[in-house]
GUGU-672888 format. One line per 4 residues: number of its first residue (from 1); their letters; for each residue x, y, z of C-alpha. Coordinates in nm, 3 decimals. Last residue first. Layout:
% residues N
NUM = a = X:Y:Z; ... $
% end
This chain:
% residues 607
607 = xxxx = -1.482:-1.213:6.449; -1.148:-1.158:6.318; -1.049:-1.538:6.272; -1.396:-1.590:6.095 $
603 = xxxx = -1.292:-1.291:5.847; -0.946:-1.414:5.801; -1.139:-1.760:5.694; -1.344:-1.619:5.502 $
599 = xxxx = -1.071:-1.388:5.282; -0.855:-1.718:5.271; -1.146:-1.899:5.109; -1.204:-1.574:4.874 $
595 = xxxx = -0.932:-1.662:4.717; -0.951:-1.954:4.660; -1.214:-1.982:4.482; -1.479:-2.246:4.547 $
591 = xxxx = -1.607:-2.110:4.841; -1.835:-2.365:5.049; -1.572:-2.624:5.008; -1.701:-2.919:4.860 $
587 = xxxx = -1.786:-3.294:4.931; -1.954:-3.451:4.651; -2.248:-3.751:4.661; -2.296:-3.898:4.316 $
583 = xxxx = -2.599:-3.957:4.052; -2.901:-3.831:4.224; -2.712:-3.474:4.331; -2.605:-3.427:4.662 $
579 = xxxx = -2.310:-3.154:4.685; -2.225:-3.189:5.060; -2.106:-2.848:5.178; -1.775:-2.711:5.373 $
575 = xxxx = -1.743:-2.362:5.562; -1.879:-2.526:5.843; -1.728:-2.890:5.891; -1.801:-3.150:5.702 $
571 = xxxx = -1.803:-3.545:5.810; -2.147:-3.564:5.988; -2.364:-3.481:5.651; -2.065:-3.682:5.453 $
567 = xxxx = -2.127:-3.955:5.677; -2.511:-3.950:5.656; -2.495:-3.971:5.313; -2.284:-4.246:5.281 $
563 = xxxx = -1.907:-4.194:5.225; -1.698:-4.365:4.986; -1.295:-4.419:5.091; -1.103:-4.470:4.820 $
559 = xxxx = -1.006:-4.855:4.674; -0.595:-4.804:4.730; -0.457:-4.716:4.406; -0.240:-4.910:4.176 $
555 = xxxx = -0.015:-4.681:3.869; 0.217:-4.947:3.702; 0.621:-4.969:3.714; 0.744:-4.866:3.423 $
551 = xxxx = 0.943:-5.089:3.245; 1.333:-5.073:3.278; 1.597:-4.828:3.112; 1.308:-4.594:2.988 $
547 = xxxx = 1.257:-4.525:2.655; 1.378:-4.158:2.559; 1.121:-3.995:2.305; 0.960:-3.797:2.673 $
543 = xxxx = 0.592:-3.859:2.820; 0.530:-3.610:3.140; 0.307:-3.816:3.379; -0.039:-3.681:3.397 $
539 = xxxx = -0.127:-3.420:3.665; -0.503:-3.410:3.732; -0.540:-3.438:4.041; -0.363:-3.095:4.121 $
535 = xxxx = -0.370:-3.035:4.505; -0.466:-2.761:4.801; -0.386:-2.906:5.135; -0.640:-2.821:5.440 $
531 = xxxx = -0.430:-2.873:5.761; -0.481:-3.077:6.048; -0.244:-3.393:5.910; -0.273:-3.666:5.742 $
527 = xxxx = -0.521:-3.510:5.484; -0.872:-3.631:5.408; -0.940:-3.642:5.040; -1.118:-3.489:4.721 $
523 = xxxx = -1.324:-3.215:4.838; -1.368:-2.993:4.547; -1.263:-2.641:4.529; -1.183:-2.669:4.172 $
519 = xxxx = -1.372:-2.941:4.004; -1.338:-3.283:3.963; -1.478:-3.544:3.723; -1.345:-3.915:3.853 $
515 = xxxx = -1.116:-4.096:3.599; -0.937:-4.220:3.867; -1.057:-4.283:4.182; -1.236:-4.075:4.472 $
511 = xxxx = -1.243:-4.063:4.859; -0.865:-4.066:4.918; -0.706:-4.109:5.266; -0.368:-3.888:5.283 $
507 = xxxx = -0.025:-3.892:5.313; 0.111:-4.170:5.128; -0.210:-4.080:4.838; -0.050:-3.762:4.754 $
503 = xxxx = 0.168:-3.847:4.442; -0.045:-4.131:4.326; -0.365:-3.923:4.335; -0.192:-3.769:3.989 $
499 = xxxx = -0.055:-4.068:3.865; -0.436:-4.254:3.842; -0.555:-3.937:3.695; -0.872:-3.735:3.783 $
495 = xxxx = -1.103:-3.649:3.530; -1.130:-3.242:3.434; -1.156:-2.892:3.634; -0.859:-2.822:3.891 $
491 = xxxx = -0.737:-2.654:4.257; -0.845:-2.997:4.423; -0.885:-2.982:4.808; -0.747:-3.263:5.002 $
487 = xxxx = -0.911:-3.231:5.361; -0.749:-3.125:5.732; -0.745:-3.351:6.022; -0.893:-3.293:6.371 $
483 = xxxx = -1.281:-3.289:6.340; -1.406:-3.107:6.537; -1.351:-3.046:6.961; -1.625:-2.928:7.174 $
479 = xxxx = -1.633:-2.561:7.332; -1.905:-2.554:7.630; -2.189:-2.742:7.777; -2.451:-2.503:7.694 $
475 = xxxx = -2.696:-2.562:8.007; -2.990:-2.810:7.946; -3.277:-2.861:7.693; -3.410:-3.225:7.683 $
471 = xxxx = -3.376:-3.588:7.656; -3.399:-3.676:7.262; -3.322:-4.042:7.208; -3.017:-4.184:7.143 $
467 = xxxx = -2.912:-4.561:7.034; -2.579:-4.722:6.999; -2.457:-5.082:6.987; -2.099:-5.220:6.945 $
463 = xxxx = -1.950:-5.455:6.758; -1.838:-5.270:6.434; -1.464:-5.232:6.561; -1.583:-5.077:6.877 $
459 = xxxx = -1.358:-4.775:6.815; -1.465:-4.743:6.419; -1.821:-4.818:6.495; -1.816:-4.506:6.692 $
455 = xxxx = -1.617:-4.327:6.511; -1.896:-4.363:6.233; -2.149:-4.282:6.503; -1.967:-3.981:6.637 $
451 = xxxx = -2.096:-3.775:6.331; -2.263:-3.503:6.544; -2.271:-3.640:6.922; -2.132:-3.372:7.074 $
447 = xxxx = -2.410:-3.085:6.906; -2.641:-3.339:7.101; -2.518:-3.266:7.436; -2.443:-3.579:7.605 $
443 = xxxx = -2.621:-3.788:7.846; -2.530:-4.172:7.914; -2.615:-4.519:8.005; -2.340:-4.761:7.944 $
439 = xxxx = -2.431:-5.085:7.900; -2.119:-5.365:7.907; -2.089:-5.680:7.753; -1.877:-6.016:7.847 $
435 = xxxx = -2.209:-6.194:7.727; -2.455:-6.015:7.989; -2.543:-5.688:8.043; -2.320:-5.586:8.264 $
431 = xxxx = -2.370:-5.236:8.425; -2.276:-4.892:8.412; -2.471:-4.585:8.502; -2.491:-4.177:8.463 $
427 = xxxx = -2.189:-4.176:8.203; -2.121:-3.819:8.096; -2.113:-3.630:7.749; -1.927:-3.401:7.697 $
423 = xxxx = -1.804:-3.458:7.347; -1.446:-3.527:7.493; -1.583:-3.739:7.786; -1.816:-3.940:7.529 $
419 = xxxx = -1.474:-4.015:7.368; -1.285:-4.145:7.655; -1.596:-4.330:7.747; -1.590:-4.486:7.426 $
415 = xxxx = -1.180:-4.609:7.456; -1.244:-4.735:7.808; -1.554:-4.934:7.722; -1.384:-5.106:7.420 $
411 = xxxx = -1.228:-5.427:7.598; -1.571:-5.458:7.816; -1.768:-5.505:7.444; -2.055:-5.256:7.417 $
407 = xxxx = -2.410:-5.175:7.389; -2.422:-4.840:7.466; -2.753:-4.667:7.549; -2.723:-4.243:7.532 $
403 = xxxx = -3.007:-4.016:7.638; -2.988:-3.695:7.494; -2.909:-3.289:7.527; -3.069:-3.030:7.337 $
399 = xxxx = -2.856:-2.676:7.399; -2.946:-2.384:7.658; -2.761:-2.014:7.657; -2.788:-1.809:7.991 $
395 = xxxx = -3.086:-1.549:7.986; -3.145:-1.607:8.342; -3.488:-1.652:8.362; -3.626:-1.701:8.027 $
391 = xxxx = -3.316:-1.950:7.931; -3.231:-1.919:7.592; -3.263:-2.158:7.326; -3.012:-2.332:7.118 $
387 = xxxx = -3.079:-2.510:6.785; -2.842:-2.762:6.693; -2.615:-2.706:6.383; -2.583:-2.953:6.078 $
383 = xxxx = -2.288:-2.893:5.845; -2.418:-2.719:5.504; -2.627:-2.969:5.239; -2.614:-2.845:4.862 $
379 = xxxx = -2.898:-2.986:4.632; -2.985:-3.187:4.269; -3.314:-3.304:4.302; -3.437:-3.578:4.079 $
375 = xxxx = -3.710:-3.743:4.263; -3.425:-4.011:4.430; -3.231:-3.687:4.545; -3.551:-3.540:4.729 $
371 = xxxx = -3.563:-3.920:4.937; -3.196:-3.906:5.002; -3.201:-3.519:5.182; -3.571:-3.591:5.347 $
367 = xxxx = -3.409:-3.958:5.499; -3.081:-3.753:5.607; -3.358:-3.513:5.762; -3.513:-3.804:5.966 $
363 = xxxx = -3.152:-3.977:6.013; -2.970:-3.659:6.155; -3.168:-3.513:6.466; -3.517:-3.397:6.506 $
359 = xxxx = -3.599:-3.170:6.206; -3.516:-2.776:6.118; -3.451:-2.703:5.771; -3.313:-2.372:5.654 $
355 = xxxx = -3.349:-2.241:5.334; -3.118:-2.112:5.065; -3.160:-1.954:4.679; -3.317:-1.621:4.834 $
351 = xxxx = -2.985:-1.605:5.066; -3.163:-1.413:5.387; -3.321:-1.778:5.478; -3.664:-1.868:5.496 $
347 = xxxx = -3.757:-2.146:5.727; -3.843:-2.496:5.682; -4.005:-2.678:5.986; -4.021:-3.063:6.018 $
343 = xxxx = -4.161:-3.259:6.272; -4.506:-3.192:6.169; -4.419:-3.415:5.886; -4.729:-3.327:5.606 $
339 = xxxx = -4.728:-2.990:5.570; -4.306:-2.973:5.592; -4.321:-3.180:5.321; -4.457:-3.004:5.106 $
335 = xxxx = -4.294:-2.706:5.235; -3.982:-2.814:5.123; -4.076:-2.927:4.751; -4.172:-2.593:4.685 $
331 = xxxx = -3.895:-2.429:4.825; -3.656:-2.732:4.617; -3.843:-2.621:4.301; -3.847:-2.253:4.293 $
327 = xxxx = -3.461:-2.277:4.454; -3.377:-2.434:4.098; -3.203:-2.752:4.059; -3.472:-3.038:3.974 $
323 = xxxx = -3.348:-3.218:3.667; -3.044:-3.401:3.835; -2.763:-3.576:3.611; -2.539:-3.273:3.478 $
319 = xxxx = -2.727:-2.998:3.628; -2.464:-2.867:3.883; -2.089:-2.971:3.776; -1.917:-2.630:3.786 $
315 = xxxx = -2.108:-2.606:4.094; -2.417:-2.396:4.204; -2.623:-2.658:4.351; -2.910:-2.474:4.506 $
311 = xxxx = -2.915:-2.472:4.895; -3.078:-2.662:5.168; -2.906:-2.505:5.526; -2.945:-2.782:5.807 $
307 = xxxx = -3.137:-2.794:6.135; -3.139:-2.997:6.449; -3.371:-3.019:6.781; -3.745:-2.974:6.633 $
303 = xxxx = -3.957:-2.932:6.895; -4.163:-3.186:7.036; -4.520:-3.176:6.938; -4.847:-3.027:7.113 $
299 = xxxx = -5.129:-3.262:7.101; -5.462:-3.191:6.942; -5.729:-3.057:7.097; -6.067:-3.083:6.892 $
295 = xxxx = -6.132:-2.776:6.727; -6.475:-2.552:6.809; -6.721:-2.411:6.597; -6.905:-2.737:6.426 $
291 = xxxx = -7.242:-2.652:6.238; -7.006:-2.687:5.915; -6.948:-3.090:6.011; -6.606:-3.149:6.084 $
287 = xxxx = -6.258:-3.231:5.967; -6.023:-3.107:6.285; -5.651:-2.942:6.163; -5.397:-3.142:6.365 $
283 = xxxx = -5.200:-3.241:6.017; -5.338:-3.032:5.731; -5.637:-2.900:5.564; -5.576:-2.690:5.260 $
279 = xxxx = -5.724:-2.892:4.919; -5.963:-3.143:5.133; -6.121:-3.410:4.872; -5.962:-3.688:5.036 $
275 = xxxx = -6.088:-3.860:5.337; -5.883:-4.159:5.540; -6.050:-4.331:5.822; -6.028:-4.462:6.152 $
271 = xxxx = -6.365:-4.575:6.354; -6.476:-4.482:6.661; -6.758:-4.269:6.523; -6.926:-4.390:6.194 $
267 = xxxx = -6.796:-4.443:5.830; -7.024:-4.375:5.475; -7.018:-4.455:5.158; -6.727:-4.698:5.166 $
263 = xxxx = -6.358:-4.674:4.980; -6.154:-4.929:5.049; -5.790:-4.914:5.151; -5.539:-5.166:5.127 $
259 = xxxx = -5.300:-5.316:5.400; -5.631:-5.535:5.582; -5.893:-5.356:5.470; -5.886:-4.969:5.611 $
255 = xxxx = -6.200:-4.754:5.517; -6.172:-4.491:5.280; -6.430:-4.165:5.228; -6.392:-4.029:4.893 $
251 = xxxx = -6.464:-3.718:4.750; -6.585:-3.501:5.056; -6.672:-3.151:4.963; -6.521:-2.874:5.041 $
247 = xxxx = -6.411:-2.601:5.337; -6.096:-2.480:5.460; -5.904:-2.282:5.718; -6.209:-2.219:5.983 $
243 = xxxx = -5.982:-2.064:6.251; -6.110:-2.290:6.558; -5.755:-2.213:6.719; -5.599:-2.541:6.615 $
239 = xxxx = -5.714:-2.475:6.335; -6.061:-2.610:6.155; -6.172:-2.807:5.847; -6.502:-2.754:5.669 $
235 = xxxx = -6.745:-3.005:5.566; -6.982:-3.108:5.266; -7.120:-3.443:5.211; -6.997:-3.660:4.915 $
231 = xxxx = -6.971:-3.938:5.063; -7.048:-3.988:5.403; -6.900:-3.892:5.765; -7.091:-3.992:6.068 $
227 = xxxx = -7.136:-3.873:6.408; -6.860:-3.798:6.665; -6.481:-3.812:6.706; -6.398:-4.008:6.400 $
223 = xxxx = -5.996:-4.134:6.398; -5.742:-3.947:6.175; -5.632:-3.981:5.783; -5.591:-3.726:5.562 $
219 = xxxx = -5.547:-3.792:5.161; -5.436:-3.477:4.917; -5.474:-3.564:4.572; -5.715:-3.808:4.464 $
215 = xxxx = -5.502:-4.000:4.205; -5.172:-3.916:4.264; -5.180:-3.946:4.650; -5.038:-3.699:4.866 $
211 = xxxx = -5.012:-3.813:5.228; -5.134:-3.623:5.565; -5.155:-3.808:5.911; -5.338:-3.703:6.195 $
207 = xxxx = -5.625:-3.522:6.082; -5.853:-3.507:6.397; -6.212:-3.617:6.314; -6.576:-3.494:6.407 $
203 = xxxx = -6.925:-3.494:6.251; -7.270:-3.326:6.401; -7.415:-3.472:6.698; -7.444:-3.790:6.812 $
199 = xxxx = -7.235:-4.195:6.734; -7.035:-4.056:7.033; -6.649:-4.163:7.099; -6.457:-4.325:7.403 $
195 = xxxx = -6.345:-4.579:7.143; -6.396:-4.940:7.267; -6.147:-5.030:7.554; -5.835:-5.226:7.477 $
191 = xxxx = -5.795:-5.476:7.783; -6.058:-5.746:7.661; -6.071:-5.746:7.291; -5.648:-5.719:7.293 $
187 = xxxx = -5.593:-5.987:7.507; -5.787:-6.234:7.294; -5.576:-6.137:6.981; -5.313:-6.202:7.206 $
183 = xxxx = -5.377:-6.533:7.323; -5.514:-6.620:6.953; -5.129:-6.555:6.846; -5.047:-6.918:6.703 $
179 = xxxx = -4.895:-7.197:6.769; -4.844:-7.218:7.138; -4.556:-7.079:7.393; -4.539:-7.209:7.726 $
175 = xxxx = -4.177:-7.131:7.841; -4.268:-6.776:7.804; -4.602:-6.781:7.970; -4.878:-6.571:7.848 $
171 = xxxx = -4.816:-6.722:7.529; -4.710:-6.625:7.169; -4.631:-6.762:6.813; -4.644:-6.639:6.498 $
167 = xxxx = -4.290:-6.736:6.378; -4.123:-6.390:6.329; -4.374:-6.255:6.617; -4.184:-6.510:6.887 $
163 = xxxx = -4.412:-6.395:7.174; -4.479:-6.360:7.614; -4.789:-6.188:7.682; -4.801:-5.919:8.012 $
159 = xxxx = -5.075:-5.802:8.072; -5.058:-5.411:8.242; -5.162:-5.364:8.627; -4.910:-5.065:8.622 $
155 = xxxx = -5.129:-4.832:8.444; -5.405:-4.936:8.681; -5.166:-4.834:8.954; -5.128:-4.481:8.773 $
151 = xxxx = -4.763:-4.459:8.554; -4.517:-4.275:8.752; -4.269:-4.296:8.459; -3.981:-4.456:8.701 $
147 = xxxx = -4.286:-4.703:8.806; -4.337:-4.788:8.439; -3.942:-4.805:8.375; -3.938:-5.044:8.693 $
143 = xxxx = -4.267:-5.287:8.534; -4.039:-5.299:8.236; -3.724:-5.415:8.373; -3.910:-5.669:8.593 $
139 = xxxx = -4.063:-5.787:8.259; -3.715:-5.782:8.121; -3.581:-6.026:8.377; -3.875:-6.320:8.303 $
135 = xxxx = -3.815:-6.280:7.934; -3.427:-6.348:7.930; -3.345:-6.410:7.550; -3.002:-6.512:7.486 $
131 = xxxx = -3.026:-6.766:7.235; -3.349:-6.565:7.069; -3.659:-6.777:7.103; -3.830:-6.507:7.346 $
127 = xxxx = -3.811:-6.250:7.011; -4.095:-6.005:7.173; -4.213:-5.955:7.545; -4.555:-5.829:7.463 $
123 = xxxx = -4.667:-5.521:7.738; -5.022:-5.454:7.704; -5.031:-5.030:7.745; -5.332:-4.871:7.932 $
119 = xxxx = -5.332:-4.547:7.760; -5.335:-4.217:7.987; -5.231:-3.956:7.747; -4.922:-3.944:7.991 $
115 = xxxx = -4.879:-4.311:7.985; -4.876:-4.328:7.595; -4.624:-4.037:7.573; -4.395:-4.179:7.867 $
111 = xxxx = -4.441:-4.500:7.670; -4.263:-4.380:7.327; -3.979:-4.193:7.505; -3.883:-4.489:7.740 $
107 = xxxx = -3.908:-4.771:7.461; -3.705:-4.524:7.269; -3.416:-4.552:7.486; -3.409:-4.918:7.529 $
103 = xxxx = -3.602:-5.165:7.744; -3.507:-5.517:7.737; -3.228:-5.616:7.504; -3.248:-5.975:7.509 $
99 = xxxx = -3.649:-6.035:7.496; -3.678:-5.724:7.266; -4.004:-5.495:7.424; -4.311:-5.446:7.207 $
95 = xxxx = -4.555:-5.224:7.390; -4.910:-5.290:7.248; -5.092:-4.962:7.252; -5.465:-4.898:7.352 $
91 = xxxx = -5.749:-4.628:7.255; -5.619:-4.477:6.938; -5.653:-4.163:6.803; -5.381:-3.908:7.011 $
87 = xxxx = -5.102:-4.197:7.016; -5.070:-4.110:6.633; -4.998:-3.750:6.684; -4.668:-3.874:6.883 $
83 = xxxx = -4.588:-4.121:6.703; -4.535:-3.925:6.378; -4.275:-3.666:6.574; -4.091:-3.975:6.692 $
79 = xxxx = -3.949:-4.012:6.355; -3.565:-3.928:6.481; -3.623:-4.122:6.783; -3.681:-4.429:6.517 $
75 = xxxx = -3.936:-4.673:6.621; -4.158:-4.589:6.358; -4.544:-4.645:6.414; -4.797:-4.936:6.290 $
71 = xxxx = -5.135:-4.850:6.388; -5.329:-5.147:6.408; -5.766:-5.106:6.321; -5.903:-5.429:6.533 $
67 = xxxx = -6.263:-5.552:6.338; -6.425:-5.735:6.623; -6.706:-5.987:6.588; -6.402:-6.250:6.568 $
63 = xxxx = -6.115:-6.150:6.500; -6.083:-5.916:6.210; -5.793:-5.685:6.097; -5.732:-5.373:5.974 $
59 = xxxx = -5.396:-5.162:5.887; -5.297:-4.868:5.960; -4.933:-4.688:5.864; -4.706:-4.448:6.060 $
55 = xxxx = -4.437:-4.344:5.848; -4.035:-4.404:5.882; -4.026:-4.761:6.006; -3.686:-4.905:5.952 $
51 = xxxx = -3.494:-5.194:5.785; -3.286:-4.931:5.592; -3.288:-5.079:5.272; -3.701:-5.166:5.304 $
47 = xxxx = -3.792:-4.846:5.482; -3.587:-4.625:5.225; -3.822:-4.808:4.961; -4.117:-4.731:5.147 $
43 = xxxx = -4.353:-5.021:5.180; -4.246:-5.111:5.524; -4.628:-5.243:5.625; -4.540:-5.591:5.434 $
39 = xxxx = -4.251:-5.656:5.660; -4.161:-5.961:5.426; -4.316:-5.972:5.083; -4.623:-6.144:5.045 $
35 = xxxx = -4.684:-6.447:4.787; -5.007:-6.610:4.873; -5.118:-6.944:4.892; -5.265:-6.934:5.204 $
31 = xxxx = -5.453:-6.682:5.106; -5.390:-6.321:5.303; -5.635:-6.144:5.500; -5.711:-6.443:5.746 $
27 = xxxx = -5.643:-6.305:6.051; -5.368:-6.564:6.145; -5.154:-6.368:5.804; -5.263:-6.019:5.882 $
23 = xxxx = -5.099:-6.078:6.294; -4.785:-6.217:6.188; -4.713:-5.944:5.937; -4.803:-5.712:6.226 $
19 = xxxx = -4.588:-5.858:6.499; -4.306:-5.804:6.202; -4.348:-5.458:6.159; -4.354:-5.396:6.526 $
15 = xxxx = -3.969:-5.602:6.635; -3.808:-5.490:6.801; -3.583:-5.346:6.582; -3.624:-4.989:6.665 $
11 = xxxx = -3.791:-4.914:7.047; -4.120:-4.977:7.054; -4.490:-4.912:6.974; -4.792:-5.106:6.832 $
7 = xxxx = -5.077:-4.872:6.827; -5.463:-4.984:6.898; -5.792:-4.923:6.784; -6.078:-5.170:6.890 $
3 = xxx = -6.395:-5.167:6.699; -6.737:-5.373:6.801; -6.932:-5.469:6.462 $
% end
């Protein structure tokens, strides 16, 4: 049977997950009958609440004599680390562009990888039913961003397919659609080549994804280089260098069926498979054949751009609803993941009970933070800091910057622009994009762009549109403003009291109620003003034997502010923590006591 392996890549909300629901169902691997669940690939719970892809995933299809192995990848900037390695075993990608949006940030990033490994992309103009769809225009936008890549002239000879993937439908004209997606199952046998691989010589696969399963342990998955893998048969796995790391025998060999995997006795070259039996082999390690010497290259990933101090919880309220709290635990957890997300990198710190974790920007290691909490972790998050580098030549400091896209209405554009300024950041173009809507294409530092989605929203009062994607190192742009008001800091132990929050709540934003446990040195409240303000929540009203003249008028609250995750992550500043247990997200100040508070902060003032 003739094998085609292809990625579907695009910018998030596109549209991927979908175009592969549509494509399982016209291939036959559901009934008719059946029940399945929307974006069937998104099996992650964080995946289904967020409406994201976070891990690659395969899938395999038939059409025909063909079986067609997909390759669904996350559209996220954030996750761009998994696209990367999975660009390196497949032999085509579909490029999923939104019919109204056109090419976004992430559209850029994830085709300058495919054009650079020299993939012939087939462009699918997705969502062409959408009110204010403009097919024809995005095309040209595409075929520009290819040009601006300096894709190869048979780069820029791309199909171009016109589709609606939430109904199954597509066309190589966009007025012309049909019923079904045969065009582009068609389009795919005759652009994708088969995979430059050879059926001789001893066996060969790159392990490009890594997942622990419960049952056979630890499961890679790449494409086969060369020969044949079976059952049972013995083989090594290799560094990058050609170190030999490990070396065992193959339990299971697994073969993609539609979603599910099945396990076969043996799998040839071309084909993508997933072998467990491997005990030390990670990510870009090559499986092989024990005759084999030399690694297969594997692709050198982006650096890691953002990283966070992981801590124990060591509050007066640590242990109370997680069961994994000691620094054994959350280490051990930490490099597990770190082996399997090559985007991640956890160092040592000099606090034995803290470690530092370096990712791509806020959502992937928001993502690690909420996952660890939903296995029982209890944790303490510092502010996130970029990573700076220094220039080789002349030593001066450099900082991450990114590309910007604003979506936004014309009567906000003055407001965000003033803020991008502050964060400085700088507008590079400006244009209408239809519907009394502005795009603003920008580059800001990423240490500016910290927690300015929330203020964000705020300023565009929830209408506008953001996306980044990671640009590259530049010069340190200088001093950038924090946040400007002070926080509510509680100086007791107990449950807070309705009468107690009453007394501060005129001059402040609350983010707890009554009958909240609090702690000294907890975060309970944004001040009015730039200053911290130390407060007793838990003053009761003083009862006397003298009735009052009139009834007392009842304690009502305003409903407090909750943060997300991600907000509290953006909200801190440095010598505050987010306590993140699986019960309840706490801010904190780092030092609890007083005390030694003031003796930081004339220490910072010092230095």
């Amino acid at each position: 049977m003739d094998i085609r392996n292809i990625a579907i890549i695009a910018h998030v909300d596109h549209g991927k997950t979908t175009l592969v629901d549509a494509l399982l169902q016209q291939s036959g691997q559901f009934r008719e009958n059946q029940q399945v669940v929307e974006r069937v690939m998104d099996s992650n719970d964080q995946e289904r609440e967020r409406g994201i892809t976070i891990l690659s995933k395969c899938a395999s299809v038939s059409w025909g004599e063909t079986r067609i192995n997909i390759v669904d990848t996350p559209g996220h900037a954030d996750f761009g680390g998994e696209v990367e390695r999975i660009l390196g075993m497949v032999d085509g990608v579909l490029l999923l562009v939104d019919a109204s949006e056109g090419p976004m940030p992430q559209t850029k990033f994830v085709t300058a990888k495919a054009l650079k490994l020299g993939l012939k992309p087939i462009v699918v103009v997705n969502k062409v039913d959408k009110p204010d769809a403009r097919p024809d225009e995005v095309h040209d936008e595409v075929f520009d961003l290819f040009v601006a890549l300096e894709a190869n002239d048979e780069q820029l000879d791309f199909p171009i397919l016109f589709a609606s993937a939430k109904e199954g439908r597509a066309a190589a004209e966009s007025d012309q659609l049909t019923d079904n997606m045969a065009v582009l199952f068609d389009t795919v046998i005759a652009h994708v080549p088969e995979p430059t691989v050879t059926g001789e010589g001893p066996f060969r696969l790159l392990a490009t994804t890594l997942e622990s399963d419960p049952f056979l342990g630890r499961v890679l998955t790449g494409r086969i280089e060369a020969g044949t893998v079976t059952q049972n048969m013995t083989a090594q796995a290799l560094d990058r260098d050609g170190n030999k790391v490990d070396q065992t025998r193959i339990t299971k060999v697994l073969r993609f069926d539609g979603v599910a995997r099945t396990p076969v006795e043996e799998a040839h070259a071309g084909d993508i498979v997933a072998l467990a039996g491997f005990g030390e082999a990670t990510v870009s390690n090559t499986l092989c054949d024990l005759a084999v010497t030399e690694s297969l290259p594997a692709e050198p990933v982006d650096p890691p751009t953002l990283a966070m101090i992981f801590s124990i919880n060591d509050s007066p309220l640590a242990g109370q609803s997680g069961k994994k709290v000691t620094s054994r635990l959350i280490r051990a957890r930490l490099l597990a993941e770190a082996e399997g997300n090559v985007a991640i990198r956890v160092t040592e710190t000099a606090d034995a009970d803290a470690f530092e974790v370096a990712g791509r920007g806020e959502l992937q290691l928001g993502v690690l933070i909420e996952t660890m909490r939903r296995e029982g972790f209890e944790l303490s998050i510092s502010r996130p800091r970029v990573l700076t580098r220094k220039d080789p030549e002349s030593g001066a400091t450099l900082e991450p910057y990114e590309d910007v896209v604003i979506d936004v209405d014309e009567g906000f554009s003055g407001t965000v622009m003033e803020s991008i300024a502050a964060r400085r950041g700088r507008v590079e173009e400006m244009r209408p994009s239809g519907g009394g809507k502005l795009r603003l294409s920008i580059v800001a530092p990423s240490r500016g762009l910290i927690g300015y989605h929330g203020d964000f929203l705020t300023e565009t009062r929830g209408t506008g549109i953001m996306n980044r994607v990671y640009r590259e190192y530049g010069p340190y742009a200088g001093p950038i403003e924090g946040r400007r008001n002070g926080v509510l800091v509680s100086i007791s132990n107990g449950k807070s009291v309705a009468y107690g929050l009453m007394g501060f709540e005129a001059r402040a934003t609350l983010f707890i109620g009554s009958g909240v446990p609090v702690y000294g040195g907890m975060i309970i409240g944004e001040n009015s003003r730039g200053n911290d303000l130390e407060v007793n929540p838990l003053k009761a009203k003083q009862l006397t034997n003298i009735r009052a003249a009139g009834k007392d008028d009842a304690v009502t609250l305003s409903p407090p502010r909750k943060l997300s995750l991600e907000q509290a992550i953006a909200y801190i500043e440095d010598d505050e923590l987010v306590e993140v247990t699986p019960d309840s997200i706490r801010l904190r100040k780092r030092h609890l006591d007083p005390h030694e508070r003031k003796k930081a902060s004339r220490l910072k003032e010092s230095a």
